[in-house]
C-alpha positions as CSV (number, residue, x, y, z in Angstrom):
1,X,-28.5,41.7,5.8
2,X,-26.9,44.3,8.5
3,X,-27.6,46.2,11.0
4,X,-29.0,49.8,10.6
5,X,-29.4,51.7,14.0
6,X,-30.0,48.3,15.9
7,X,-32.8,47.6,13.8
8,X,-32.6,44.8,11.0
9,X,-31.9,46.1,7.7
10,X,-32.4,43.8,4.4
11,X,-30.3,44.8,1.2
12,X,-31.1,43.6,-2.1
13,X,-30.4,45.3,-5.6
14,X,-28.6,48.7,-4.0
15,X,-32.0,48.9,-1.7
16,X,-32.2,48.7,1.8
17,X,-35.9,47.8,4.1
18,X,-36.1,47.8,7.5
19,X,-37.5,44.4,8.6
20,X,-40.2,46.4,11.3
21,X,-41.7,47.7,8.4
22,X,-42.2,44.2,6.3
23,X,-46.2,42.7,6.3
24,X,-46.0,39.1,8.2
25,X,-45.7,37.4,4.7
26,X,-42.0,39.4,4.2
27,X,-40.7,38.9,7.0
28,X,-41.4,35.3,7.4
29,X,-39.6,35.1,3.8
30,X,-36.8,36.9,5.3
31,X,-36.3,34.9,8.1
32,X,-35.9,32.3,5.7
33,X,-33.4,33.8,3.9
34,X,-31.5,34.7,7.2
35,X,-32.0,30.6,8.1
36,X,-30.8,29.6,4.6
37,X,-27.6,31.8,4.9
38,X,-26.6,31.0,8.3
39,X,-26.9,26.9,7.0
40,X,-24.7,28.0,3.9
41,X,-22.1,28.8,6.1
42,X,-22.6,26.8,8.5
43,X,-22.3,23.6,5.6
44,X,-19.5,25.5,3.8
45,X,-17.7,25.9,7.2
46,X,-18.5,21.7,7.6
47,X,-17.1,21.2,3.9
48,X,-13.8,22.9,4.7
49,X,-12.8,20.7,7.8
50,X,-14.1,17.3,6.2
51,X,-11.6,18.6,3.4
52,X,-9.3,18.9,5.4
53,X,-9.8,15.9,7.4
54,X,-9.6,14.0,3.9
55,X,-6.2,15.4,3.2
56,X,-5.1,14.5,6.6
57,X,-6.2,10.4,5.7
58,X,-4.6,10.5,1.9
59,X,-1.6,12.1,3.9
60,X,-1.4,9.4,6.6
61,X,-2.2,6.9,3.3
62,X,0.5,7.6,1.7
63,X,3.1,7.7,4.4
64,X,2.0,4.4,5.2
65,X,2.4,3.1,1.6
66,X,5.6,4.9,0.9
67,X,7.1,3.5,4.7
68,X,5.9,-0.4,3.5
69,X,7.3,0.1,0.1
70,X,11.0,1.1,1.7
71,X,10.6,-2.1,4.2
72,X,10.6,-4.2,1.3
């Protein structure tokens, strides 16, 4: 999906459509596709800091462990 002239431009298979010229049953499917792609990144963007977060808590985990370990 970009952005041809200011005017919404759908690319699939090397062939671009402008969305003005789509019948109402096109565009509703694009705008689906346009929804499902902006909650792909918006979930991939969510997997990457709970990722993250998780390696924070196994880091913390483990410093805790290996402190205890040395008090004994």
């Amino acid at each position: 999906m970009a952005n041809k002239e200011n005017k919404a431009v759908l690319k699939i298979d090397d062939n671009e459509y402008l969305v003005e010229d789509m019948n109402n049953e096109q565009k509703a499917l694009y705008n689906h596709l346009a929804d499902i792609t902006r909650k792909i990144e918006t979930m991939s963007f969510n997997l990457e800091q709970l990722q993250f977060g998780k390696g924070a808590f196994v880091n913390a985990l483990k410093e805790s462990l290996s402190k205890e370990k040395e008090e004994k």
